[in-house]
Every structure is written in C-alpha cells, then in structure tokens.
C-alpha positions as CSV (number, residue, x, y, z in Angstrom):
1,X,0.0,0.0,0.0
2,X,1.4,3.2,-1.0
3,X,2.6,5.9,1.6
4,X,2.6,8.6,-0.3
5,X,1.0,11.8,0.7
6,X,-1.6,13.3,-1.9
7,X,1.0,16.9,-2.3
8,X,3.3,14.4,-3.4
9,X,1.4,12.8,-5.9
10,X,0.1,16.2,-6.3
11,X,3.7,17.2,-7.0
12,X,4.4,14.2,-9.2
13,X,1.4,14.4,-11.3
14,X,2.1,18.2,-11.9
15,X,6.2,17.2,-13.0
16,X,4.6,14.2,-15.3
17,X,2.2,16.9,-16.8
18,X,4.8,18.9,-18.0
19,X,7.3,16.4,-19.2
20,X,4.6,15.2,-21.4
21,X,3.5,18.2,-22.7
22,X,7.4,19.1,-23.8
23,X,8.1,16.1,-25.2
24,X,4.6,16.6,-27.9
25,X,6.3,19.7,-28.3
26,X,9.4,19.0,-29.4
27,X,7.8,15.4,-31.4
28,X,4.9,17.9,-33.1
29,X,7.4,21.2,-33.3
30,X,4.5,23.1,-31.5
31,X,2.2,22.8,-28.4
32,X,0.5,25.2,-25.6
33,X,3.6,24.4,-23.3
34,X,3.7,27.4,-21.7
35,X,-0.1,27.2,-20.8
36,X,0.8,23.9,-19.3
37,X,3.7,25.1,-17.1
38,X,2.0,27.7,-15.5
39,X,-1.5,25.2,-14.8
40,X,0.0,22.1,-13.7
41,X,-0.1,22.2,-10.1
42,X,-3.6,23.7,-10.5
43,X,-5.3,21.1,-12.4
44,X,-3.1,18.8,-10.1
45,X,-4.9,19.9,-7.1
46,X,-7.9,19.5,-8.8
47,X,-8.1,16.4,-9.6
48,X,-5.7,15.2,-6.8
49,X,-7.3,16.7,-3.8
50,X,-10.1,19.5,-4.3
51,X,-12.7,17.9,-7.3
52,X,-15.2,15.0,-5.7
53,X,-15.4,13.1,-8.7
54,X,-16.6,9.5,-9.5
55,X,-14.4,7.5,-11.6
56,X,-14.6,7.7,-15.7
57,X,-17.2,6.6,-17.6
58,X,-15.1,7.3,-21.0
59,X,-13.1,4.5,-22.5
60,X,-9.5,5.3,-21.7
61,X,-8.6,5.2,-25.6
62,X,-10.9,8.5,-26.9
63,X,-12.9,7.8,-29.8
64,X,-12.5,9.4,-33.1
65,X,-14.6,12.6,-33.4
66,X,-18.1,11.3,-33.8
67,X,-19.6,14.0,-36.3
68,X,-21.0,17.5,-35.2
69,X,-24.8,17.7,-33.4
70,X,-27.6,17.0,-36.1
71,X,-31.2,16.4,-36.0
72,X,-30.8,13.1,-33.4
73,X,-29.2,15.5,-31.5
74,X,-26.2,15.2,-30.4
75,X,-25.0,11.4,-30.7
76,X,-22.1,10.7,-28.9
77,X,-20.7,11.3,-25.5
78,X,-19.2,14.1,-23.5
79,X,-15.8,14.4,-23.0
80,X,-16.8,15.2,-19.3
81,X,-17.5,11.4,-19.3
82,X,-13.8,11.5,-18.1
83,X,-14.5,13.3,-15.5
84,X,-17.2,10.5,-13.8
85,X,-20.8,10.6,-13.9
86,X,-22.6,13.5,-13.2
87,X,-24.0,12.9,-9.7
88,X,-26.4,15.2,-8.0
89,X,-23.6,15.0,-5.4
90,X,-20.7,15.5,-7.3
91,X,-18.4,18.3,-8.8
92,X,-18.7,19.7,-12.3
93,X,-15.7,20.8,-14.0
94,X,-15.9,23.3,-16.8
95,X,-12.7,24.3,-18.5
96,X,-13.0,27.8,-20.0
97,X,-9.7,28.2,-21.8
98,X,-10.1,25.4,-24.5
99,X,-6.5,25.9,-25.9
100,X,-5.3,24.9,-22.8
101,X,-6.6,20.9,-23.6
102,X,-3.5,19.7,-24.1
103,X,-2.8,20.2,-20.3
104,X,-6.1,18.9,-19.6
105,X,-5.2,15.8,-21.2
106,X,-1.9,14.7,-19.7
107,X,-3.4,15.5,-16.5
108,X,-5.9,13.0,-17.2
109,X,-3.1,10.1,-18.5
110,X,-1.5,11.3,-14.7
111,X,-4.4,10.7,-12.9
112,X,-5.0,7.1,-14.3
113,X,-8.4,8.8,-16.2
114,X,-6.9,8.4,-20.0
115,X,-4.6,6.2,-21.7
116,X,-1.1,7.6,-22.7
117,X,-2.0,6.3,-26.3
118,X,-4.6,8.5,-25.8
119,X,-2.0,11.8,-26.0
120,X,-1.1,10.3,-28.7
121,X,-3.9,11.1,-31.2
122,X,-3.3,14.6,-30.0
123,X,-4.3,17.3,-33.4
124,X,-4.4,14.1,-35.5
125,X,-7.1,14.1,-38.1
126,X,-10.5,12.3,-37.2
127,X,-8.9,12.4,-33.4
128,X,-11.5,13.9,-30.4
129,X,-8.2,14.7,-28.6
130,X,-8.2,18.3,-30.1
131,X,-6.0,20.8,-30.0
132,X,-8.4,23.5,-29.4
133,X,-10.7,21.4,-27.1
134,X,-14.9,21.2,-27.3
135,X,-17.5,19.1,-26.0
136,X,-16.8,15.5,-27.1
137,X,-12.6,15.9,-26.0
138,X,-11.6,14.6,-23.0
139,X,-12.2,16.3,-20.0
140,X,-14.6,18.9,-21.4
141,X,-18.3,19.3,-20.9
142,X,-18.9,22.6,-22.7
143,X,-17.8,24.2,-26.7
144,X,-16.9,27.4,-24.4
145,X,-16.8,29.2,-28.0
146,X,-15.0,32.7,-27.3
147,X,-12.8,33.5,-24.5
148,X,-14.8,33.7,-21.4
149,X,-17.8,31.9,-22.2
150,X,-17.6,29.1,-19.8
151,X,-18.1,31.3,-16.4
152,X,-21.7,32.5,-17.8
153,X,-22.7,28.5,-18.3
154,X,-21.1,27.8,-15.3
155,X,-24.0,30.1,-13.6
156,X,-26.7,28.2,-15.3
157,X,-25.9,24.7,-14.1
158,X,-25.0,26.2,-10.7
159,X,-28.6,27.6,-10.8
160,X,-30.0,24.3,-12.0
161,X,-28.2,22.2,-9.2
162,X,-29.6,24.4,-6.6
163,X,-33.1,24.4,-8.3
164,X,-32.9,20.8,-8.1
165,X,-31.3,20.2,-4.3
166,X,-28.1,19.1,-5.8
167,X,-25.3,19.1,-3.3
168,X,-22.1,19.0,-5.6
169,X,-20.4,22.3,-6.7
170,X,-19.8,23.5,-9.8
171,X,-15.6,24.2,-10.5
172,X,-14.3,26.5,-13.7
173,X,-11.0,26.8,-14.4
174,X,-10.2,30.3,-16.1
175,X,-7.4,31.9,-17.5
176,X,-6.6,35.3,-16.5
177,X,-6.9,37.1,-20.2
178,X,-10.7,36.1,-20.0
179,X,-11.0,38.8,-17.1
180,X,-10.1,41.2,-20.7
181,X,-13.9,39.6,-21.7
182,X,-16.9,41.9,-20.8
183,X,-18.9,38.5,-20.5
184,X,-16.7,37.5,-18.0
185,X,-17.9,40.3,-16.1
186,X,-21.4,40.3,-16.3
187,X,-21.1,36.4,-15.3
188,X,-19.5,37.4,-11.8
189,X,-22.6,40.1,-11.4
190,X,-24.9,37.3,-11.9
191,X,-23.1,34.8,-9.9
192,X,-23.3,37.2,-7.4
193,X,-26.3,38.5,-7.8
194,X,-27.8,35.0,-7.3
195,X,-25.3,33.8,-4.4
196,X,-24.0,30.8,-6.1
197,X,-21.7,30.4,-3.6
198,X,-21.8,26.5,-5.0
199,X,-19.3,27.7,-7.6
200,X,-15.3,28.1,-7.2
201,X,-13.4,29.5,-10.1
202,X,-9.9,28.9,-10.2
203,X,-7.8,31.0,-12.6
204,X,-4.4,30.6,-13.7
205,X,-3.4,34.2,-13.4
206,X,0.1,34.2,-15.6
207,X,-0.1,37.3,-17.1
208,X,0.4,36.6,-20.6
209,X,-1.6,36.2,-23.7
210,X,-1.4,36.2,-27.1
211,X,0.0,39.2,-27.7
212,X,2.4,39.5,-25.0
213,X,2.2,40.7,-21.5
214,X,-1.5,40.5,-20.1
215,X,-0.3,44.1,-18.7
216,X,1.2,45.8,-21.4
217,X,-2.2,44.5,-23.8
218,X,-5.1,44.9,-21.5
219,X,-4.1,46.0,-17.6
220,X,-6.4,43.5,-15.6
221,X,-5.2,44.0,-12.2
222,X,-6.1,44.2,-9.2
223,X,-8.7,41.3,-10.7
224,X,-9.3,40.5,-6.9
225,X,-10.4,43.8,-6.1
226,X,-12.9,43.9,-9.2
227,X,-14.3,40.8,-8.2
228,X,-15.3,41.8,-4.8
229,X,-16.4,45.0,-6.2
230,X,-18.8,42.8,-8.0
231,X,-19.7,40.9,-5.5
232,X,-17.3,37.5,-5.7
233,X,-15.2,36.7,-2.9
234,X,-11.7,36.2,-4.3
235,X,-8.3,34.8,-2.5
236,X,-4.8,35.2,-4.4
237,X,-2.8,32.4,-3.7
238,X,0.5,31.0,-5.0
239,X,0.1,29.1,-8.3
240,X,2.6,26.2,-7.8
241,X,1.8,25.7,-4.2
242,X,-0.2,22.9,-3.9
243,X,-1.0,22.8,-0.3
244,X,-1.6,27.1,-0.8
245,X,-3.8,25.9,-3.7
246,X,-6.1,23.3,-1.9
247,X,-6.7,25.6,1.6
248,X,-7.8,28.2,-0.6
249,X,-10.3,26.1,-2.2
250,X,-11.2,23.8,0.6
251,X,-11.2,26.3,3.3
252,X,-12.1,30.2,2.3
253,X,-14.9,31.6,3.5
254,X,-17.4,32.8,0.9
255,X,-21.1,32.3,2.1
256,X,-23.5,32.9,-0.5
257,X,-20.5,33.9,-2.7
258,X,-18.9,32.7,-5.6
259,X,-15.4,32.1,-4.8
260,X,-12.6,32.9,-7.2
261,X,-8.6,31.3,-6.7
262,X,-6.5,33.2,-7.9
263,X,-3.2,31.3,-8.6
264,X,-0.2,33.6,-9.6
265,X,2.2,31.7,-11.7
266,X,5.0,31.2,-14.3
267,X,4.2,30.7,-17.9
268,X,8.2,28.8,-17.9
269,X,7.4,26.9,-14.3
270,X,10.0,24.0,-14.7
271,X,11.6,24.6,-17.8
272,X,13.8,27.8,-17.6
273,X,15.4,27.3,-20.7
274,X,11.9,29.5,-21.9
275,X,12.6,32.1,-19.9
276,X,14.7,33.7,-22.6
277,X,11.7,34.2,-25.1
278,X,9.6,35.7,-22.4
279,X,6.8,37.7,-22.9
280,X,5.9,35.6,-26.3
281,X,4.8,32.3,-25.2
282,X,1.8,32.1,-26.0
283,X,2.3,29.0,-28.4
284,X,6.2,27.7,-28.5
285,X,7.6,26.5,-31.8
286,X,11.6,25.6,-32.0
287,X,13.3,27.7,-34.5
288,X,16.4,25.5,-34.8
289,X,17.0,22.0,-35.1
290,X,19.6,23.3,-32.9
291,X,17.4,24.8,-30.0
292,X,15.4,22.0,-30.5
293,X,18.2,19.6,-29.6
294,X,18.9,21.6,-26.5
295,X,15.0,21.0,-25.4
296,X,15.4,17.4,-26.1
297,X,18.8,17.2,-23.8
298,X,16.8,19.0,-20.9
299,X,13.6,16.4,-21.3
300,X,15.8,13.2,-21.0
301,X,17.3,14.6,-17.5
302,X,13.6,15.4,-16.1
C-alpha cells in the first residue's frame, strides 16, 4: 500500500504533466507548453485533492470525433465522461480556456483517467483529442466558444443544481486574459447577484496572452479587487503551491458567494530554458533544429 501523501502525488502528477506536454512539443514542433507550465499544479490539485469526482465513464482510448450535433441531437458522449458521472452530489468541472486541452489531457493520463496512447492522437485528423478542445474531448463538458464563455454557463448549471437540491459544486478553471472579456464580467454580477456560492473559479493568473504581457495589452489587475467589487469573494494564492492551492479552495470563507482562486504563476514553471523568449509564449515552436536539440537534452534529465 502506497505511503505517499496526496501533495506528493500532487507534485508528481504536476512534473509528469509537463514532461509530457514538452516532449509533444518537441515530437509535433509546437504545443500550448507554456499554458501547461503555469497550470499544472492547479489542475493537479484539482483532480488530486479538491474535485469529488466518480471515476470515468469514458473509455481510456478516446474515440474518433463522432460528427457534429444533427437532427438526433447530439449522438455521442461528452468528454466530461472522463470526468465520472454527473452525480447530483458530485463536482462539475468546466474548462474555460479550451487551448489549454492539451494540459487537460496529460493531467488525465497522470491521474490514471486516459490512456497515454490517448495523447497520442493529440491534433491528428478524425482524433477527439483536439487541439483546441470542445465538447466531445476529453475532460470537457462545454464548446466554451469565445474566451470567457464558460463562467456565464457555469451560472446556469450552478442555478439548475440548486433548483434541483443538488449538493455537488460546480468548479471553472479560467485563465486570466478572459477577465479582458466583458462576459466574464457580467457572469461574476450574476453569480453574485444570485449567491452561487456552489461555484469556485480557479484561474491561472500568468499574465500573458497572445499578444504578449497580459499588462502591457489589457491592464487586468487588481482582478481580486474587481471581483469583490462585483460581488465574488476572491483569495490570491501561489500558483505552484499545492497545499496554498487546496486551503484556498477547501477552506475560504465565501457564504452565499462565488469564490474565485486566484493562482499567480509562471508561464516557464520548470523549464527555464523558456525564460529567454519571455513575454511571447503564447504558443512555443523551435526555430532550430539546434534549440530543439537543447529542449530534447533537458527532457531526458527530467
């Protein structure tokens, strides 16, 4: 029986995460790595320590993309499947930021919820294991369409569940360039406004986007004084602190409240060699076979 203490495991899955994530990078010549560095102990916790989840009802080898929705409606599964049934006394988990899937799915190989082959198929043709992730990959519920779509659906099922005497909460995990969205903001006035305190938002606050420095684009800060402005309760925590991670979510107060994590991180967490192409991260391609080689050298000492 395994000793192991769940921050270690935490820790591990979080490592795992990124040394899979580099080595699609360096195999495709292009992935959402830094996206990954700066979430992996956050979707670590998650599905470690802070998510009540059941265990998957997917098959650990995705299926192919099953076709889009036509008059039979829909006709296949959700990729939230992965994520166990959906309980009236279990956690939801909405991901907002759908170009972060490729983290989303190595945290599910880590976490025993996917097969490695699985990671595999990543961006293949015909493959459900998108880049850009929807409703049918693995680990997403929701098409979250535009940026900052997923916090305004996260109010409806939160409504439902309460409507209906549910107990389990509703999570969303966020990235901080969605607080640039107007949408975003009318979602926190409605959470709010309706006391959902049965939803916790978690947001990987990095400070970059597409275009560079989240500051230098679109100044978002303070985002925890704007919440509370709007009537959110939010806590600023360290992004790569997993015990920091899980108190904030297990244990801040925020009664008839939605509650909103913020986790402060870095966009080259783990793999330094990035730091020198800082603030333009957003999605890494090697320019060398040359640098390449160098990335290579660093994976086989993780």
């Amino acid at each position: 029986m395994s000793t192991n203490t769940w921050q270690e495991q935490a820790q591990r899955v979080a490592h795992n995460v990124r040394r899979r994530v580099l080595e699609l990078t360096i195999e495709r010549n292009g992935c959402y790595l830094s996206q990954t560095l700066s979430s992996a102990e956050i979707l670590a916790v998650l599905y470690t320590k802070a998510l009540d989840l059941g265990p998957s009802q997917a098959p650990a080898l995705p299926p192919h993309f099953p076709g889009v929705p036509g008059q039979q409606g829909v006709g296949h599964g959700l990729g939230a499947a992965y994520n166990g049934p959906q309980a009236p006394d279990l956690d939801r988990l909405l991901i907002s930021p759908a170009h972060y899937a490729v983290a989303i799915y190595a945290t599910l190989v880590e976490v025993g919820r996917m097969s490695p082959q699985g990671l595999k198929q990543f961006n293949t043709d015909g493959s459900s294991v998108e880049m850009i992730g929807a409703e049918h990959s693995p680990g997403f519920e929701l098409t979250t369409g535009s940026f900052g779509q997923a916090l305004s659906q996260a109010g409806g099922i939160a409504m439902a569940r309460r409507l209906r005497g549910e107990t389990g909460r509703v999570f969303v995990f966020m990235s901080d360039g969605e607080f640039e969205e107007g949408q975003t903001w009318e979602a926190v006035q409605a959470l709010a406004f309706y006391k959902l305190d049965n939803v916790v938002v978690v947001a990987d606050v990095n400070g970059q986007q597409v275009d560079g420095l989240t500051k230098d684009v679109m100044n978002i800060e303070p985002i925890d004084a704007r919440i509370e402005a709007f009537g959110g309760r939010a806590v600023e925590v360290d992004g790569h602190d997993v015990d920091a991670l899980a108190d904030a979510i297990a244990n801040t107060e925020h009664r008839e409240k939605p509650l909103f994590v913020l986790a402060q991180t870095n966009t080259t967490e783990g793999i330094p060699y990035l730091d020198e192409r800082k603030p333009h991260l957003h999605f890494v391609r090697f320019k060398s076979d040359e640098e390449m080689a160098r990335y290579q050298a660093f994976l086989d000492q993780m």
